[in-house]
N, CA, C and O atoms as CSV, one atom per row, in Angstrom:
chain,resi,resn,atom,element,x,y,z
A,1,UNK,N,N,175.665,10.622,72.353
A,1,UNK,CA,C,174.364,11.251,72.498
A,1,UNK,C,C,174.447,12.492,73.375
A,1,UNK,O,O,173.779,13.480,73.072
A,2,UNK,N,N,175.420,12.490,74.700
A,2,UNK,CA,C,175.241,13.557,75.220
A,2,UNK,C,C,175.367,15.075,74.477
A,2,UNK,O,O,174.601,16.040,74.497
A,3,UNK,N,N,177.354,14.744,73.468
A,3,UNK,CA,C,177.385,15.650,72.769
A,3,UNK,C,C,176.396,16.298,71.797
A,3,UNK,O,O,176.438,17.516,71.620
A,4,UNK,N,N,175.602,15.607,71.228
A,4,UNK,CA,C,174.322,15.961,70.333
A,4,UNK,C,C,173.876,16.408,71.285
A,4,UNK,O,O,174.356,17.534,71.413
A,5,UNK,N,N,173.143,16.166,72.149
A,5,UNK,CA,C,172.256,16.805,72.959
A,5,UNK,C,C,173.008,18.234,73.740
A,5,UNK,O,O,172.436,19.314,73.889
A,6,UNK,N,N,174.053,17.994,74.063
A,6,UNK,CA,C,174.618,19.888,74.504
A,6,UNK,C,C,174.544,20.233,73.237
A,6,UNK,O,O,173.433,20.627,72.882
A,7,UNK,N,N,175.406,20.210,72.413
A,7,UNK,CA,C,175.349,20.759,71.155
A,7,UNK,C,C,173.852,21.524,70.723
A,7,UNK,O,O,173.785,22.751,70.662
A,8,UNK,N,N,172.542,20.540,70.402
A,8,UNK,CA,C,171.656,21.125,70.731
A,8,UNK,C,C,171.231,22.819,71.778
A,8,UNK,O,O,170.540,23.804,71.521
A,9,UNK,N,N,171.873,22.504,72.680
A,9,UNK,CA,C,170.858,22.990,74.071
A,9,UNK,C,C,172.051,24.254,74.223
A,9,UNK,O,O,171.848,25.214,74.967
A,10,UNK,N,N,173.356,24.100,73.384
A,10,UNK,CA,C,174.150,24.963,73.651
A,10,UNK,C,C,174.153,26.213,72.401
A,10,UNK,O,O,174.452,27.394,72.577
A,11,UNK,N,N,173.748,25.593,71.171
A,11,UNK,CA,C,173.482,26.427,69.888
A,11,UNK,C,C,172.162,26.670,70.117
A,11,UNK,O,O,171.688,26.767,68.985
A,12,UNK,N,N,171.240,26.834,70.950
A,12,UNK,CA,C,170.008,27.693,70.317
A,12,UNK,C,C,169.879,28.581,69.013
A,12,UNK,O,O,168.955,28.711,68.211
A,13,UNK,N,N,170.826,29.004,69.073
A,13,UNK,CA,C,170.055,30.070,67.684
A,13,UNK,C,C,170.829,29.186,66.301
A,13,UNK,O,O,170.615,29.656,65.184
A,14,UNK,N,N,171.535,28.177,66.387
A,14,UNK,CA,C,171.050,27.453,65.441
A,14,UNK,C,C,170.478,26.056,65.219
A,14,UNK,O,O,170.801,25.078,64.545
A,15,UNK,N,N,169.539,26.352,66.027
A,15,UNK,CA,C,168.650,24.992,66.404
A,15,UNK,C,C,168.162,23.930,65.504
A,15,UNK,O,O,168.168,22.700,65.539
A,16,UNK,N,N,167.615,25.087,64.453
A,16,UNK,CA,C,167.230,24.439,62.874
A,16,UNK,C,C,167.806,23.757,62.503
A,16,UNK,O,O,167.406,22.606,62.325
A,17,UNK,N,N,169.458,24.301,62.110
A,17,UNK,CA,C,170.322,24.228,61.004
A,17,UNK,C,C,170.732,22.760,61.711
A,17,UNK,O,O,171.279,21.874,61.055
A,18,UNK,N,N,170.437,22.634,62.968
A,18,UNK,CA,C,171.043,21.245,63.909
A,18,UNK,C,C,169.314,19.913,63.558
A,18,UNK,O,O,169.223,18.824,62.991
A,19,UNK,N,N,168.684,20.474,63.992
A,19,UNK,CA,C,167.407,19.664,63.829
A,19,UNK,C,C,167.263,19.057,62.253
A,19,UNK,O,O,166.705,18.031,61.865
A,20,UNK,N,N,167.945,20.036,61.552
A,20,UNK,CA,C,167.788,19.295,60.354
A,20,UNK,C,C,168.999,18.149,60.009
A,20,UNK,O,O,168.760,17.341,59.112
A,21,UNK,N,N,170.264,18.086,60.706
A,21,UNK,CA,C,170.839,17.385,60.792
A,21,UNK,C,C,170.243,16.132,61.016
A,21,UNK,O,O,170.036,15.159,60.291
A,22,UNK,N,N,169.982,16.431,62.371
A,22,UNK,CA,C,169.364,14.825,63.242
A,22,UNK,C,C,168.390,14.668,62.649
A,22,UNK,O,O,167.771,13.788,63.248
A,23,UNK,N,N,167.392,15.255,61.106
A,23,UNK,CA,C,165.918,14.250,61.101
A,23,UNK,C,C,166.582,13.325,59.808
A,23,UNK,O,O,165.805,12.594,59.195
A,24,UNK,N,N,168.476,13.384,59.280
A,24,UNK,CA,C,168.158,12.948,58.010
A,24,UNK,C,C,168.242,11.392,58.412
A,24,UNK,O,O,168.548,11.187,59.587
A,25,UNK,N,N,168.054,10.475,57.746
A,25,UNK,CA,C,168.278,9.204,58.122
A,25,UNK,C,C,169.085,8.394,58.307
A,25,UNK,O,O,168.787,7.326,58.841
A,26,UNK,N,N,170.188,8.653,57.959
A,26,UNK,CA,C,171.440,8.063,58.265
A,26,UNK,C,C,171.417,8.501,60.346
A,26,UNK,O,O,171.525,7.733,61.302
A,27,UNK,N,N,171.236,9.988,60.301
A,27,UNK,CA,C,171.429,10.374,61.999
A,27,UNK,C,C,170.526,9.438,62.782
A,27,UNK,O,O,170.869,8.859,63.813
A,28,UNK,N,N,168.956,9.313,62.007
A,28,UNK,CA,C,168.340,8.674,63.235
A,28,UNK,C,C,168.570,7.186,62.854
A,28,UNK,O,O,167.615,6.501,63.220
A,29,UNK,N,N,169.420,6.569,62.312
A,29,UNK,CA,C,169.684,5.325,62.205
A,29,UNK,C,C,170.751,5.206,62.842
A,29,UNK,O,O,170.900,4.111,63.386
A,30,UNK,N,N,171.863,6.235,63.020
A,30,UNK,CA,C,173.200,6.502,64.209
A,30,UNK,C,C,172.252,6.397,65.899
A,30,UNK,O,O,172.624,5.685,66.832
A,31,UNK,N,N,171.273,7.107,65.914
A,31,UNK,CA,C,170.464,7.189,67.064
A,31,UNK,C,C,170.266,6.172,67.493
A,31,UNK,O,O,170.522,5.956,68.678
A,32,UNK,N,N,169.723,5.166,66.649
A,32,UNK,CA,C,168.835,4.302,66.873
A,32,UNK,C,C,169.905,2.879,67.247
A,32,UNK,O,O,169.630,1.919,67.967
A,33,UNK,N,N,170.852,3.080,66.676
A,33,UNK,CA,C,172.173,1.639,66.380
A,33,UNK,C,C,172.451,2.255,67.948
A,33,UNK,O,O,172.419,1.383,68.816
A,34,UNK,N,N,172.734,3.720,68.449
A,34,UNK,CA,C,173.705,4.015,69.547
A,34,UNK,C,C,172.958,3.533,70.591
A,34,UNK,O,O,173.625,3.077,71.520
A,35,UNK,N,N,171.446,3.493,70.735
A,35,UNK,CA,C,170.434,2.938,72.049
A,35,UNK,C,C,170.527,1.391,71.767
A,35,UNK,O,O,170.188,0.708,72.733
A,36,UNK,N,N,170.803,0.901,70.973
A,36,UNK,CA,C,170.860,-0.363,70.747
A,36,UNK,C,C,171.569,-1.021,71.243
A,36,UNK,O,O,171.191,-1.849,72.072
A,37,UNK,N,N,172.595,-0.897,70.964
A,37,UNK,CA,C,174.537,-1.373,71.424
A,37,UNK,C,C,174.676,-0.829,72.634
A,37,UNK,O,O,175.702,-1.172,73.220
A,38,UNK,N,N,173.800,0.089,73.329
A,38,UNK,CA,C,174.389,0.580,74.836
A,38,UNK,C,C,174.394,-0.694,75.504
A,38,UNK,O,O,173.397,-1.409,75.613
A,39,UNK,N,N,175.948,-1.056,76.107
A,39,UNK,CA,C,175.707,-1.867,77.186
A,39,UNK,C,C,174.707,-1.887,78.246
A,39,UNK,O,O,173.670,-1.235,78.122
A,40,UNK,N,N,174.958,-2.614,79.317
A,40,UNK,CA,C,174.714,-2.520,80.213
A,40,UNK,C,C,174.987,-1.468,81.303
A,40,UNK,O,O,174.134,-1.173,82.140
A,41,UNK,N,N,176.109,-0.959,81.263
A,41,UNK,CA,C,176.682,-0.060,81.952
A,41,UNK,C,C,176.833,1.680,81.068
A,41,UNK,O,O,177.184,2.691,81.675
A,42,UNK,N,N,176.511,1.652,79.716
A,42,UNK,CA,C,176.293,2.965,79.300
A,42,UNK,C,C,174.980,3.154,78.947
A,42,UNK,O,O,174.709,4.064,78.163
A,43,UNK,N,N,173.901,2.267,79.507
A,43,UNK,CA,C,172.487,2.916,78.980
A,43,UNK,C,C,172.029,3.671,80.018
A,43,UNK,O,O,171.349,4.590,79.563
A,44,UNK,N,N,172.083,3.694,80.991
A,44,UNK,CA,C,171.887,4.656,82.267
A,44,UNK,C,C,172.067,6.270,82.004
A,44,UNK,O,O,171.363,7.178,82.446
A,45,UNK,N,N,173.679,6.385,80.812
A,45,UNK,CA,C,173.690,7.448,80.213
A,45,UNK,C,C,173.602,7.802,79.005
A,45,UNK,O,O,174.205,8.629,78.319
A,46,UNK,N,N,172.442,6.785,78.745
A,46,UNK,CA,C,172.447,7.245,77.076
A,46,UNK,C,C,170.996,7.763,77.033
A,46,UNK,O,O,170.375,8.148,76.043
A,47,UNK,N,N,170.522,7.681,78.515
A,47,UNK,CA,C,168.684,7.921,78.105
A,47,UNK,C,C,168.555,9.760,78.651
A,47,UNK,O,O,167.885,10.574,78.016
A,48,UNK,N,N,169.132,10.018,79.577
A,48,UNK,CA,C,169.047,11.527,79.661
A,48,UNK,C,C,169.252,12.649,78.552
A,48,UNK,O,O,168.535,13.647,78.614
A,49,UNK,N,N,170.047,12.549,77.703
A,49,UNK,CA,C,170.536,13.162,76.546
A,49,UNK,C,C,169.311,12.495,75.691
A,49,UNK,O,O,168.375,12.783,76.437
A,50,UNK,N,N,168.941,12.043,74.995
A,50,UNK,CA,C,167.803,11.323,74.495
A,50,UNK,C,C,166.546,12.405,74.909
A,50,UNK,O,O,165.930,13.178,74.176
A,51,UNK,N,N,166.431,12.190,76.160
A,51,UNK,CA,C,165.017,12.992,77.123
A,51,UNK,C,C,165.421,14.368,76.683
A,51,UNK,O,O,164.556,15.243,76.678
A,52,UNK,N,N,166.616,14.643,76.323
A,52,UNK,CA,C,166.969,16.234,76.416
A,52,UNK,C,C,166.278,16.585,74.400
A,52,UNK,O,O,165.579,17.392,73.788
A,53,UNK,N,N,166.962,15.539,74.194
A,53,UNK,CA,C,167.032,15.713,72.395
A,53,UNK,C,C,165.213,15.616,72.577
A,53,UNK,O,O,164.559,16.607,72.902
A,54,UNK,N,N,164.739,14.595,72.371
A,54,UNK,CA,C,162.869,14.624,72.374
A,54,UNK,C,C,162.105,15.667,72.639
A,54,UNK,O,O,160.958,15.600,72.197
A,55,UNK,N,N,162.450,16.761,73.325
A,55,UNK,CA,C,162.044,17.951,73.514
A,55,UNK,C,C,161.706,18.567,72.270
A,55,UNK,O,O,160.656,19.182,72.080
A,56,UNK,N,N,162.526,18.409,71.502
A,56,UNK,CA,C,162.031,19.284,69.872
A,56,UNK,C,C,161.523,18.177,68.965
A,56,UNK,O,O,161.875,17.107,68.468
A,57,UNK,N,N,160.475,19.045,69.024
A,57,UNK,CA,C,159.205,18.485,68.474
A,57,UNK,C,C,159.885,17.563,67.332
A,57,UNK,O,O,160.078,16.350,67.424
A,58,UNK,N,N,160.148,18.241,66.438
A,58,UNK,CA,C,160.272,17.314,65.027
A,58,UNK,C,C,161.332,16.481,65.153
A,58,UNK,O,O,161.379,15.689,64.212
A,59,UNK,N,N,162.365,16.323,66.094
A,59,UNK,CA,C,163.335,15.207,66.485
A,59,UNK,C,C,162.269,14.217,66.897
A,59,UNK,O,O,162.147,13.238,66.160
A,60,UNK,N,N,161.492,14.307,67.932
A,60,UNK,CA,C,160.375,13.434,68.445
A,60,UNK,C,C,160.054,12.988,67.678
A,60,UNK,O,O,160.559,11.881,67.494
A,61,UNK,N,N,159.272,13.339,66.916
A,61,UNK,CA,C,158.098,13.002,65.982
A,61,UNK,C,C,158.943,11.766,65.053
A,61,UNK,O,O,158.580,10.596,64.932
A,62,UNK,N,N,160.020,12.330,64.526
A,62,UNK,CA,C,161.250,11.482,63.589
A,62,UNK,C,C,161.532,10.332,64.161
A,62,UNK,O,O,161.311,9.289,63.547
A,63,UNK,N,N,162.096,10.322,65.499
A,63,UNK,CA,C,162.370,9.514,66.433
A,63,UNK,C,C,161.077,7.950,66.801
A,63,UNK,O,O,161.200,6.756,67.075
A,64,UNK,N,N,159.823,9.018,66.563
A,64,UNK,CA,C,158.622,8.595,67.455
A,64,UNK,C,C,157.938,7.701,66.361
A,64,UNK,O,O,156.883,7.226,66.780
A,65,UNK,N,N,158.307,7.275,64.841
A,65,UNK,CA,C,157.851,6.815,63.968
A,65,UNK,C,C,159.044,6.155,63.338
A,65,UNK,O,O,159.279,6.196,62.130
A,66,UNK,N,N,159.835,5.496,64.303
A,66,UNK,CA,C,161.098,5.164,63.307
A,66,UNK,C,C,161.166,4.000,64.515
A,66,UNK,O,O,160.216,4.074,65.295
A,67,UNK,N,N,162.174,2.895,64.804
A,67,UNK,CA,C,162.448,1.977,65.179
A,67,UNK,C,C,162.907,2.369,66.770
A,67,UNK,O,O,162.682,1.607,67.711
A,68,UNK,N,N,163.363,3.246,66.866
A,68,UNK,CA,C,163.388,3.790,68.475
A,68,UNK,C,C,162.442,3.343,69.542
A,68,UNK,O,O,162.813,2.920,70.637
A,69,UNK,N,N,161.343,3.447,69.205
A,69,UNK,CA,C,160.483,3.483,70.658
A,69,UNK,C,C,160.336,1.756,70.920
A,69,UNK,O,O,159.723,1.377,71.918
A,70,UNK,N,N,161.008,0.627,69.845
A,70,UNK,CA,C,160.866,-0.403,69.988
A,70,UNK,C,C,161.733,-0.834,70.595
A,70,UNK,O,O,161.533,-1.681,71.465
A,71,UNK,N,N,163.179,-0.273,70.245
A,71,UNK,CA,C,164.862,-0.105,70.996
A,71,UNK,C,C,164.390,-0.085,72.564
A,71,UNK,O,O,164.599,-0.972,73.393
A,72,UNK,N,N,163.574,1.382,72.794
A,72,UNK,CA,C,163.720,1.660,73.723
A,72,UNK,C,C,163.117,1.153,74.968
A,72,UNK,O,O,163.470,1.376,76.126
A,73,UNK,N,N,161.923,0.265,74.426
A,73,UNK,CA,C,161.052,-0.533,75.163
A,73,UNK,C,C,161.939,-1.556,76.070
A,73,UNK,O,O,161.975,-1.750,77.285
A,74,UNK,N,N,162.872,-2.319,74.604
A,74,UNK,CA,C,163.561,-3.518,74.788
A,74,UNK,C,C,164.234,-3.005,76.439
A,74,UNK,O,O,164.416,-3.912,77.252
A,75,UNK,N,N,164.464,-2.021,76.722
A,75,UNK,CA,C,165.412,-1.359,77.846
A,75,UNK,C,C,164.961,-1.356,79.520
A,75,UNK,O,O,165.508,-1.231,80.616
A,76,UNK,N,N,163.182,-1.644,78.783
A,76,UNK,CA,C,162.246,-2.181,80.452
A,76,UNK,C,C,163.028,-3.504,80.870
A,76,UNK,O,O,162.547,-3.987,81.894
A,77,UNK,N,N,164.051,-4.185,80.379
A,77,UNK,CA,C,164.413,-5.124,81.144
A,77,UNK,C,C,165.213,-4.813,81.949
A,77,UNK,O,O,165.246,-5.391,83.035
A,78,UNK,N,N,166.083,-3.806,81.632
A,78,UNK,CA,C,167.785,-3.598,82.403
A,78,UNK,C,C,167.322,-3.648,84.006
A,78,UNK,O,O,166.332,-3.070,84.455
A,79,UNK,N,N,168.138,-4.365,84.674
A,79,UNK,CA,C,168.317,-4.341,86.234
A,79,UNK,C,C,168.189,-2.982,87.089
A,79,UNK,O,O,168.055,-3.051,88.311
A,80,UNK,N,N,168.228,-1.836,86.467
A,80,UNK,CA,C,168.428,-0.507,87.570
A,80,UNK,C,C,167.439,-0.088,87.037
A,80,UNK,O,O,167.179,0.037,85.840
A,81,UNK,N,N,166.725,0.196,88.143
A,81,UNK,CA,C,164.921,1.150,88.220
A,81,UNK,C,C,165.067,2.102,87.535
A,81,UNK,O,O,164.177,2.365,86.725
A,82,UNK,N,N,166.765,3.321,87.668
A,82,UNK,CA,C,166.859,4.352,86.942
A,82,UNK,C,C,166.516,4.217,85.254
A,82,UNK,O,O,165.777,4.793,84.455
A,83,UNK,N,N,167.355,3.278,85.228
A,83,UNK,CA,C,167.020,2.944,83.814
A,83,UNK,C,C,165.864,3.060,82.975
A,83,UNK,O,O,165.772,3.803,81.998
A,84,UNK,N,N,164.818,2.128,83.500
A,84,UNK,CA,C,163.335,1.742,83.607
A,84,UNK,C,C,162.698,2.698,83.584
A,84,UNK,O,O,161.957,2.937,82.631
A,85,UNK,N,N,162.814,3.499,84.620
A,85,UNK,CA,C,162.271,4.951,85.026
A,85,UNK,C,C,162.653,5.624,83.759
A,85,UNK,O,O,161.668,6.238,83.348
A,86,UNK,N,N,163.738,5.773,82.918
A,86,UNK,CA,C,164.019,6.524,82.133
A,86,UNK,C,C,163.583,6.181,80.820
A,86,UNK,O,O,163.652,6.973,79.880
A,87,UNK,N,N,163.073,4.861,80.718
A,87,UNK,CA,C,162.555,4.569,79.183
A,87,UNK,C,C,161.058,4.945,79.440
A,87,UNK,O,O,160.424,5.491,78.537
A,88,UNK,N,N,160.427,4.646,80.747
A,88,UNK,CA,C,159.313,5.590,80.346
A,88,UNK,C,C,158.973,7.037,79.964
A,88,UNK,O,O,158.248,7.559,79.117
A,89,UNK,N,N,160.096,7.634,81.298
A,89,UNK,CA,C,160.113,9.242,80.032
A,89,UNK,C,C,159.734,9.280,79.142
A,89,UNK,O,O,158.651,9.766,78.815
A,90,UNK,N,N,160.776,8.614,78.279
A,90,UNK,CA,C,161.390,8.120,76.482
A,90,UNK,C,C,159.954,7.805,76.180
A,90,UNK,O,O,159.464,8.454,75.257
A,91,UNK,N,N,159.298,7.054,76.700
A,91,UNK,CA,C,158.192,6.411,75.948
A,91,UNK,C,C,156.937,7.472,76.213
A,91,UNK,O,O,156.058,7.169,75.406
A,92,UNK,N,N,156.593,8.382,76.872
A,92,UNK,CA,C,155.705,9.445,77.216
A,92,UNK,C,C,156.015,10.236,76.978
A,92,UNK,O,O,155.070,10.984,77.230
A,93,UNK,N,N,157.037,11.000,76.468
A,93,UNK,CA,C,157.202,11.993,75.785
A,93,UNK,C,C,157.065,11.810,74.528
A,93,UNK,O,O,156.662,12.826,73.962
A,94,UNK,N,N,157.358,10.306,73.384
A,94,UNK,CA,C,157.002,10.225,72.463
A,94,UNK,C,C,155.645,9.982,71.823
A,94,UNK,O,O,155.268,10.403,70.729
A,95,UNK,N,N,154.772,9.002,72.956
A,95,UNK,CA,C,153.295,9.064,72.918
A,95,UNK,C,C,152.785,10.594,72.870
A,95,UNK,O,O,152.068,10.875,71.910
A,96,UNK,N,N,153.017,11.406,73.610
A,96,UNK,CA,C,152.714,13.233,74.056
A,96,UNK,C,C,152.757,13.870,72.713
A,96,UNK,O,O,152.012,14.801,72.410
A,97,UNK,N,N,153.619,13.366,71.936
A,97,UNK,CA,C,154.379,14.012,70.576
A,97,UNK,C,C,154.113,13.149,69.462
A,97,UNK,O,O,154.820,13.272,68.462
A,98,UNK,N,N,153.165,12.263,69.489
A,98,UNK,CA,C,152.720,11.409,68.087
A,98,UNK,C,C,152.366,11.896,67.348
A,98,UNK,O,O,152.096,12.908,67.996
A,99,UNK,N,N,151.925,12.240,65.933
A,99,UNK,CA,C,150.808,12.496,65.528
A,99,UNK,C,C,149.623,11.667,65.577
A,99,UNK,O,O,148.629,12.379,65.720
A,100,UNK,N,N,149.426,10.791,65.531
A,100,UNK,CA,C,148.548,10.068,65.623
A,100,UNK,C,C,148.530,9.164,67.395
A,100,UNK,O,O,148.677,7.955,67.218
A,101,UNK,N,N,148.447,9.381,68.285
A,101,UNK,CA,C,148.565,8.730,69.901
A,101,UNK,C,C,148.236,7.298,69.621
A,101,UNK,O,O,149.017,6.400,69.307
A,102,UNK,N,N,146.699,7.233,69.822
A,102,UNK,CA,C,146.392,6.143,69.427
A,102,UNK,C,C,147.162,5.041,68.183
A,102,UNK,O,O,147.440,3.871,68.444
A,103,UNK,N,N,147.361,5.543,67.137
A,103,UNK,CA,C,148.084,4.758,66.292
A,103,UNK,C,C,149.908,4.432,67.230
A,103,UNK,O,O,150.553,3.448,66.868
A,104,UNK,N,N,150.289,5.051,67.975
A,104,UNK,CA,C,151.428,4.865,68.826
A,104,UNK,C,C,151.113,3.820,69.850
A,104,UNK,O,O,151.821,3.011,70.450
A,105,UNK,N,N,150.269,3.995,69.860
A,105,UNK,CA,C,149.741,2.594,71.422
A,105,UNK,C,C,149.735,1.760,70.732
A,105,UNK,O,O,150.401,0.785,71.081
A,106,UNK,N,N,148.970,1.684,69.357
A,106,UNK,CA,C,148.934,0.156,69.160
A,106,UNK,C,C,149.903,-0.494,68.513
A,106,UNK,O,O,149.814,-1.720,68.440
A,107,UNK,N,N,151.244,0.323,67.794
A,107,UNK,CA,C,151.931,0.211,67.325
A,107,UNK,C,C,152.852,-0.779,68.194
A,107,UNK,O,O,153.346,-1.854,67.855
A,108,UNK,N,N,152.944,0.014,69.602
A,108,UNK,CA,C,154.283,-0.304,70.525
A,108,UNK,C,C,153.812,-1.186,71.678
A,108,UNK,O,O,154.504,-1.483,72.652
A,109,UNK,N,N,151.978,-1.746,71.351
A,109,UNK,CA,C,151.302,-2.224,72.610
A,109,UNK,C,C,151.280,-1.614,73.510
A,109,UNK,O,O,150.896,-2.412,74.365
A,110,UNK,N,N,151.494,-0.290,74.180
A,110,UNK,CA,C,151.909,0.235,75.310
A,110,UNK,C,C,150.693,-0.300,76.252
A,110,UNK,O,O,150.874,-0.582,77.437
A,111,UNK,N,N,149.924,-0.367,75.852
A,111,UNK,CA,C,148.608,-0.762,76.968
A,111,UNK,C,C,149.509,-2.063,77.524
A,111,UNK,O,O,150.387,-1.785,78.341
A,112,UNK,N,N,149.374,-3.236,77.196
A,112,UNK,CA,C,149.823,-4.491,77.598
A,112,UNK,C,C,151.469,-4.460,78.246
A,112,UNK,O,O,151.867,-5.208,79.139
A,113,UNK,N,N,152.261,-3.436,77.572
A,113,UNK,CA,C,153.447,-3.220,77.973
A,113,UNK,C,C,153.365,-2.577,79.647
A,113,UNK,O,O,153.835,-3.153,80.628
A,114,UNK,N,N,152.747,-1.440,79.655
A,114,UNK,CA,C,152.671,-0.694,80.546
A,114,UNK,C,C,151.910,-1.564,81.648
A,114,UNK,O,O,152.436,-1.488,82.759
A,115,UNK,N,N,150.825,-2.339,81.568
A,115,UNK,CA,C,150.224,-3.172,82.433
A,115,UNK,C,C,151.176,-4.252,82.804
A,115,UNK,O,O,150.951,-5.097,83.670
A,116,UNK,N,N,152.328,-4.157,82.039
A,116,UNK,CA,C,152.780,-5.910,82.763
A,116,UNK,C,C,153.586,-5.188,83.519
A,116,UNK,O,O,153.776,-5.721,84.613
A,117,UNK,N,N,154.542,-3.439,83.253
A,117,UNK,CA,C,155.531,-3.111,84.106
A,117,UNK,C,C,154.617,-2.738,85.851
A,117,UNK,O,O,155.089,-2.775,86.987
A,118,UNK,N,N,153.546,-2.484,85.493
A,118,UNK,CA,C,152.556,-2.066,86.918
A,118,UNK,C,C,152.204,-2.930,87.577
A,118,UNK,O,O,151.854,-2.568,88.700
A,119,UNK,N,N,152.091,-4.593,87.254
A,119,UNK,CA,C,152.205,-5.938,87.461
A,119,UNK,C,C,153.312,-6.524,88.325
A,119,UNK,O,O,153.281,-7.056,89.434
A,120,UNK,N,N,154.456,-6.221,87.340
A,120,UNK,CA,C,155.751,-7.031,87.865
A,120,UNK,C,C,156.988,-6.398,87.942
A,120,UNK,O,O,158.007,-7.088,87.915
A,121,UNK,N,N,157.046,-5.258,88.028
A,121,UNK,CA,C,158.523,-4.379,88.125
A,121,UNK,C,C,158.471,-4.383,89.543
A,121,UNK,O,O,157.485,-4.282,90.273
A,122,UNK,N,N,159.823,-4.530,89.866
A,122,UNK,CA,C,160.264,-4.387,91.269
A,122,UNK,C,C,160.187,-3.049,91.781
A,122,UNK,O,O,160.424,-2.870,92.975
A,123,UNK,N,N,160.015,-2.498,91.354
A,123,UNK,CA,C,160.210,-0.848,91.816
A,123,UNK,C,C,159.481,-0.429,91.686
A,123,UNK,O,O,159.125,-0.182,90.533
A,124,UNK,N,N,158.529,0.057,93.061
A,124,UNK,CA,C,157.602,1.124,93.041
A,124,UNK,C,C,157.579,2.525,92.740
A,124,UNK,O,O,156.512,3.127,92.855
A,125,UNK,N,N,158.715,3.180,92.333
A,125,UNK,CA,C,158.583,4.378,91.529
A,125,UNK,C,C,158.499,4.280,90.297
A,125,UNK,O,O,157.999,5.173,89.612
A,126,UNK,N,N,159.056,2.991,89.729
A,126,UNK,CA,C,158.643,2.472,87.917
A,126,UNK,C,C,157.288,2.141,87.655
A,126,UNK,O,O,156.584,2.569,86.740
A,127,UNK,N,N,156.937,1.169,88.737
A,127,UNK,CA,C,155.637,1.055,88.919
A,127,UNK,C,C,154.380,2.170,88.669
A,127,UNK,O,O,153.515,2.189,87.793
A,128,UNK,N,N,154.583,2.890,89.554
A,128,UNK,CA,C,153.796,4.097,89.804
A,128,UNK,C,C,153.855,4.982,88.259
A,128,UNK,O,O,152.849,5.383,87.674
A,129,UNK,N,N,155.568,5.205,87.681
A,129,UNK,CA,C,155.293,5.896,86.451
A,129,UNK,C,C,154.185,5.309,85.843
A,129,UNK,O,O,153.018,5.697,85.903
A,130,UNK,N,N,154.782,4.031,85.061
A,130,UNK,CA,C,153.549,3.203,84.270
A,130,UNK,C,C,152.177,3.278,84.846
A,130,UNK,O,O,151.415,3.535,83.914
A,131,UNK,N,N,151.551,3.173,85.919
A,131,UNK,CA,C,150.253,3.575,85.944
A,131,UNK,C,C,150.055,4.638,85.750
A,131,UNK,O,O,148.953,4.899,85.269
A,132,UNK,N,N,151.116,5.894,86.053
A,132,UNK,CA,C,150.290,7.277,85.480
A,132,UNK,C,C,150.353,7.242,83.919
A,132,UNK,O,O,149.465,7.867,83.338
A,133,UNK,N,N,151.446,6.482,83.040
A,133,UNK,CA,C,150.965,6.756,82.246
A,133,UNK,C,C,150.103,5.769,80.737
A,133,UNK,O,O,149.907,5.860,79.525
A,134,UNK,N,N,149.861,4.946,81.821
A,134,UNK,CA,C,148.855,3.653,81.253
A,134,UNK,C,C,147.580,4.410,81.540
A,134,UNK,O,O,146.950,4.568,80.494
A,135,UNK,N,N,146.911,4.994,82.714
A,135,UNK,CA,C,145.432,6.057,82.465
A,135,UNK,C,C,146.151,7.137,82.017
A,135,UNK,O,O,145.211,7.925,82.130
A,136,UNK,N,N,146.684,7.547,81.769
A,136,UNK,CA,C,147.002,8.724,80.321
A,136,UNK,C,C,146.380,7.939,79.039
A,136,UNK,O,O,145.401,8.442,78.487
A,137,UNK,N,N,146.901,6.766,78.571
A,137,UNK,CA,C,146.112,6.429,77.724
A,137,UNK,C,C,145.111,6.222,77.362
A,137,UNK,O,O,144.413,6.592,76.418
A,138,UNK,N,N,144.997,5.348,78.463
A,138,UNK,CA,C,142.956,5.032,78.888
A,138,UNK,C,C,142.771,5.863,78.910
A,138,UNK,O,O,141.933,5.785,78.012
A,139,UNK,N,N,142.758,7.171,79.237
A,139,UNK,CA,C,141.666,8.555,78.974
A,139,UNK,C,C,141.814,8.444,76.999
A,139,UNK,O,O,141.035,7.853,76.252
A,140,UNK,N,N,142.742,9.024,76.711
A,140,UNK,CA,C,143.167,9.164,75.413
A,140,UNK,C,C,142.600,8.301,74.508
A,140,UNK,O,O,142.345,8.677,73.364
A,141,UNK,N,N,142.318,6.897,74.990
A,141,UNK,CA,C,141.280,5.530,73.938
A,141,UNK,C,C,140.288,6.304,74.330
A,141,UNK,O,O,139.658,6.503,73.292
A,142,UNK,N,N,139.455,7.188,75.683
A,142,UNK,CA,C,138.100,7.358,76.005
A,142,UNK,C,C,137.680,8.379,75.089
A,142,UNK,O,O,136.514,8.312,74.701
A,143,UNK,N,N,138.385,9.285,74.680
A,143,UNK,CA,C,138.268,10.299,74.501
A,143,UNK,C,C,137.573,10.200,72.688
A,143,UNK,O,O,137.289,11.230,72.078
């Protein structure tokens, strides 16, 4: 993932010709198998490159309607806050980039998800993410 992601960030001017790579389905099914199988000890670095790739829009969007954001949920368990901390990124940058938001909450539960990490995560900086972005939503249902 990292290499995809420099690769990305290092070809700008052929950003396209790369984006169209990663939306065909075989790539985001490579994506999706590689967050899966991360141990324990390589998911720490498999979520920064990820945060880097989600930046373009239509990777997101691909990403954000495909089996990923369910992968990535599974990852609120791992033992290191960094971690934790980093699937919410993952998970707020893809809510940010839905087409449909609402249809993303209810898809992935994030309401109930996000309330149990503000509940019971050991870590008050994980903590704190999930409430900012559990009233991100609650505005977003208000609205």
């Amino acid at each position: 993932l990292n290499s995809v992601a420099g690769w990305l960030t290092a070809a700008a001017h052929q950003e396209e010709a790369l984006v169209e790579v990663l939306l065909r389905p075989s790539s985001i099914d490579q994506l999706i198998r590689c967050l899966r199988e991360a141990d324990r000890e390589s998911a720490p670095k498999v979520l920064p490159p990820l945060i880097r790739m989600l930046q373009l829009k239509k990777v997101n969007r691909a990403l954000g309607s495909s089996g990923m954001p369910c992968q990535v949920l599974k990852r609120l368990q791992h033992p290191e806050a960094v971690v934790r901390k980093g699937v919410l990124q993952v998970i707020q940058l893809l809510y940010e980039h839905a087409p449909d938001a609402r249809a993303f909450i209810v898809a992935q539960q994030l309401d109930a998800v996000l309330q149990r990490v503000v509940e019971e995560d050991e870590s008050t900086l994980v903590q704190e993410q999930a409430r900012v972005l559990l009233r991100a939503i609650m505005v977003s249902a208000l609205i």
